[in-house]
NUDO-519242 format. One line per 3 residues: number of its first residue (from 1); their letters; for each residue x, y, z of N, C-alpha, C. Coordinates in pm, whole numbers. Atoms other than C-alpha are relative to their C-alpha. Layout:
// NUDO-519242
NUM = A = X:Y:Z:X:Y:Z:X:Y:Z | ...
***
This chain:
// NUDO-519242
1 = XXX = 84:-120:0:0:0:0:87:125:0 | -62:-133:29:98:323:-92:-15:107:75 | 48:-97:-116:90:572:223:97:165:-65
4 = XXX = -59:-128:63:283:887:29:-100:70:21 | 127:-86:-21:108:1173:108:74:129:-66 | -33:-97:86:131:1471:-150:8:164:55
7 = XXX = -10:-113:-81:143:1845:-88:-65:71:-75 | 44:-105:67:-104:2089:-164:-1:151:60 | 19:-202:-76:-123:2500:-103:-127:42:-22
10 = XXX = 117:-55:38:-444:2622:-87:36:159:-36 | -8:-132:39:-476:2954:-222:-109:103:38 | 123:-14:-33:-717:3244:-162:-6:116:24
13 = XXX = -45:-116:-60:-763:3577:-80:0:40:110 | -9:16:-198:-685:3725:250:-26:155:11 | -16:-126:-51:-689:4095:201:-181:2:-44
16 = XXX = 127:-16:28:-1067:4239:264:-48:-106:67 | 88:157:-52:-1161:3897:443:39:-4:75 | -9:4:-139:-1190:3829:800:94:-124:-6
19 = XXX = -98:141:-6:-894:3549:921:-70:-94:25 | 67:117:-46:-1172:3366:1024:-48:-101:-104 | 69:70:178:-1328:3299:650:109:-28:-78
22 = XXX = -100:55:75:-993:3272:505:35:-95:91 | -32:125:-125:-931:3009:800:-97:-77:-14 | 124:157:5:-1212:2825:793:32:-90:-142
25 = XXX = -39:101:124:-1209:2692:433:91:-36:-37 | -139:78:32:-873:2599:417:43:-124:134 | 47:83:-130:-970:2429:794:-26:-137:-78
28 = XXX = 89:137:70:-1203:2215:601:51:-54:-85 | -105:103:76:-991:2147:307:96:-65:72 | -101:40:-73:-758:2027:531:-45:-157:25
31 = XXX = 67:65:-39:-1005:1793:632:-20:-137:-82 | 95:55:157:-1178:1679:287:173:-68:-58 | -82:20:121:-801:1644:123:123:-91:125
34 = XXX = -118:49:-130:-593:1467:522:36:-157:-66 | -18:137:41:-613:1133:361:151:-25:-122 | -138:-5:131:-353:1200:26:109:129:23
37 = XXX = -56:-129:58:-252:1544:98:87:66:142 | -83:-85:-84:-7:1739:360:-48:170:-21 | 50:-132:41:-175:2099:344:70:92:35
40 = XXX = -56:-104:-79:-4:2414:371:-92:133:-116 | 93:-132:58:-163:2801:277:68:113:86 | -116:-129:-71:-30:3183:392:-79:-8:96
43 = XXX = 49:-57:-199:-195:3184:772:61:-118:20 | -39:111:-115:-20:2899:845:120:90:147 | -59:-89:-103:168:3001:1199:-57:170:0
46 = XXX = -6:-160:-48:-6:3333:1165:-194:-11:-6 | 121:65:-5:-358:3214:1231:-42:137:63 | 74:-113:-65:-451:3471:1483:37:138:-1
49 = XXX = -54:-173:43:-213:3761:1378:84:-36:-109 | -105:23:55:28:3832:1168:151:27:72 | -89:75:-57:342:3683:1232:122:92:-35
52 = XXX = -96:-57:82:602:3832:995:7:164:17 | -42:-104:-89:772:4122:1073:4:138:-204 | -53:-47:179:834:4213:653:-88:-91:-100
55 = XXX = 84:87:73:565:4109:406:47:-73:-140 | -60:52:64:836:4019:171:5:-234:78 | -11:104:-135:899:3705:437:-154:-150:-54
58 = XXX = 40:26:74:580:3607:342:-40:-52:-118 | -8:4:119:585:3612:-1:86:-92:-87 | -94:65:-20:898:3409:33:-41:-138:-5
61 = XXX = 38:105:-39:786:3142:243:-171:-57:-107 | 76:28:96:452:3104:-13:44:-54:-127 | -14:43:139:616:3048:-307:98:-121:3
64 = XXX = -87:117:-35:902:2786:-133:-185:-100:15 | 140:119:-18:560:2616:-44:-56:-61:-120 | 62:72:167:405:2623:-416:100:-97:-56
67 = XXX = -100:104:86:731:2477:-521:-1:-135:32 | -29:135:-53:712:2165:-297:-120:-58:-49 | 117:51:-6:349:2142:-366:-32:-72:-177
70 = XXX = 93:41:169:172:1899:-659:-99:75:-65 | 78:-40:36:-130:2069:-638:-38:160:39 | 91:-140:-50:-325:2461:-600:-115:-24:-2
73 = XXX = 148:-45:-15:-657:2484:-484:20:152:-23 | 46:-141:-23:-767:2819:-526:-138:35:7 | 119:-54:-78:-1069:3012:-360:-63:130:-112
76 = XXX = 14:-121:72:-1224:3219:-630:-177:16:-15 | 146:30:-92:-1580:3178:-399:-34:148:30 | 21:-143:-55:-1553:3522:-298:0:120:-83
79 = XXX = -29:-132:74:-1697:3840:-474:68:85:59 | -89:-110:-42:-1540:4146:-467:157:13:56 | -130:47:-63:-1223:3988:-316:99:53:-67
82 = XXX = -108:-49:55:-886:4113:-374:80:-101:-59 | -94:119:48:-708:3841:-602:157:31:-53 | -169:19:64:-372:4001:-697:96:-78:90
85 = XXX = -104:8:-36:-181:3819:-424:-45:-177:-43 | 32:174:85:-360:3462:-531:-41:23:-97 | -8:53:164:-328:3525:-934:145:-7:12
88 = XXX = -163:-13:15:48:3615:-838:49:-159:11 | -20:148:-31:15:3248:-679:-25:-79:-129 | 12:4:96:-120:3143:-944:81:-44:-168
91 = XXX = -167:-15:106:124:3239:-1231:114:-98:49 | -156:41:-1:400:3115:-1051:-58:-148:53 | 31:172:8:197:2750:-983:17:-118:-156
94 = XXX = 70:31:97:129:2751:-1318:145:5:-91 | -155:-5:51:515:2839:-1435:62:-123:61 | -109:164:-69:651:2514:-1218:-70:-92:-14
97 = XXX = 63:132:8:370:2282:-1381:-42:-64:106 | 100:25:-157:160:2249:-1073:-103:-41:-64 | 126:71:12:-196:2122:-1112:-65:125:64
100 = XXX = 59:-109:-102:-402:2446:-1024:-194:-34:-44 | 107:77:-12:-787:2345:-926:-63:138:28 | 48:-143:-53:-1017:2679:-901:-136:-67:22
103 = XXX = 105:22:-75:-1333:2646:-707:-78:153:-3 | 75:-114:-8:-1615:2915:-745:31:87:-162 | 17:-57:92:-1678:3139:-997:13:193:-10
106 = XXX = 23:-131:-43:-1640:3496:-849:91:107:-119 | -83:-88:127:-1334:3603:-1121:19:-122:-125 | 33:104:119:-1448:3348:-1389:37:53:-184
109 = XXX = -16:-91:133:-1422:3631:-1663:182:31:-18 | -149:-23:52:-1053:3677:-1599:70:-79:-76 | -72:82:124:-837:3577:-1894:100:-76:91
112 = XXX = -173:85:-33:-516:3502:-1697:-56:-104:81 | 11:63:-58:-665:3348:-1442:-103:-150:-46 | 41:91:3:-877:3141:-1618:131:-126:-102
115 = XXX = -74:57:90:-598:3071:-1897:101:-114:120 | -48:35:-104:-385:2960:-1580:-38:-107:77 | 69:96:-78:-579:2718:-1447:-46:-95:-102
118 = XXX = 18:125:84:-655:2355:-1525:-120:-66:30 | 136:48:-40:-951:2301:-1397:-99:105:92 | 72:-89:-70:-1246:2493:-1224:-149:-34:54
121 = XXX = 146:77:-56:-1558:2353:-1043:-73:124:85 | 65:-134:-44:-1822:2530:-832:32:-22:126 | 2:-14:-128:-1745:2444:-484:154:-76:19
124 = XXX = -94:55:-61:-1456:2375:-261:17:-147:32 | 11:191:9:-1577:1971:-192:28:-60:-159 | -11:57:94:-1580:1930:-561:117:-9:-33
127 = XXX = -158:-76:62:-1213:2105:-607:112:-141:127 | -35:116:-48:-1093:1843:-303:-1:-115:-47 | 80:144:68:-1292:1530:-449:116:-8:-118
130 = XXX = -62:13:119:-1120:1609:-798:175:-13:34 | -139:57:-5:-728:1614:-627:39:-113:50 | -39:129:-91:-772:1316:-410:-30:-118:-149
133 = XXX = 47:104:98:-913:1124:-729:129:22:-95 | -169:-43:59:-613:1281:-920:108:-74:13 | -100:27:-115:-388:1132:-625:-27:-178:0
136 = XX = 69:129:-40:-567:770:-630:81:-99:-67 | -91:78:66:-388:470:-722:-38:-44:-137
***
């Protein structure tokens, strides 16, 4: 049996959104995806504040993460949301041949982001369902 367990980054926006709603659904993916997947996303260690002293630091530690990772979820559930710091994710998932999974429909009209992406469903269970089946022997 094959116990390897893969690595995904969730993605998502954070600016404009309470830590609680960008925390929760990456909670639950955590959940939906514990069986194949090792999860990491930017609140990790900075759950209840921010942590980092330089938002470069940040920006840093995110993109060492995309690199390790197979897969991107991304959160594109939320209108009005600010997406330049998850299309930046994005791009650079999508430059190291990642697997990027978009969930929701909120920036559906964007070119890059849709060109960028390899897939796109309507909910976050479906965007899980589809990497663990991905992941399956």
């Amino acid at each position: 049996m094959n116990n390897k367990k893969y690595t995904v980054f969730l993605s998502g926006p954070m600016r404009g959104i309470p830590r609680t709603e960008g925390i929760a659904w990456r909670e639950k993916a955590k959940t939906l995806l514990k069986s194949k997947f090792i999860t990491l996303h930017a609140y990790r260690g900075r759950e209840k504040e921010e942590t980092f002293t330089d938002s470069r630091l940040a920006v840093i530690r995110d993109k060492h993460d995309i690199s390790r990772s197979s897969v991107v979820i991304v959160n594109d559930a939320i209108e009005n949301a600010s997406m330049i710091g998850t299309a930046m994710e994005v791009i650079f998932a999508y430059q190291l041949n990642k697997i990027i999974i978009v969930f929701g429909r909120a920036h559906e009209k964007d070119y890059w982001m849709s060109y960028h992406s390899h897939a796109r469903v309507e909910t976050l269970e479906e965007a899980c369902d589809l990497a663990n089946k991905m992941f399956s022997k």
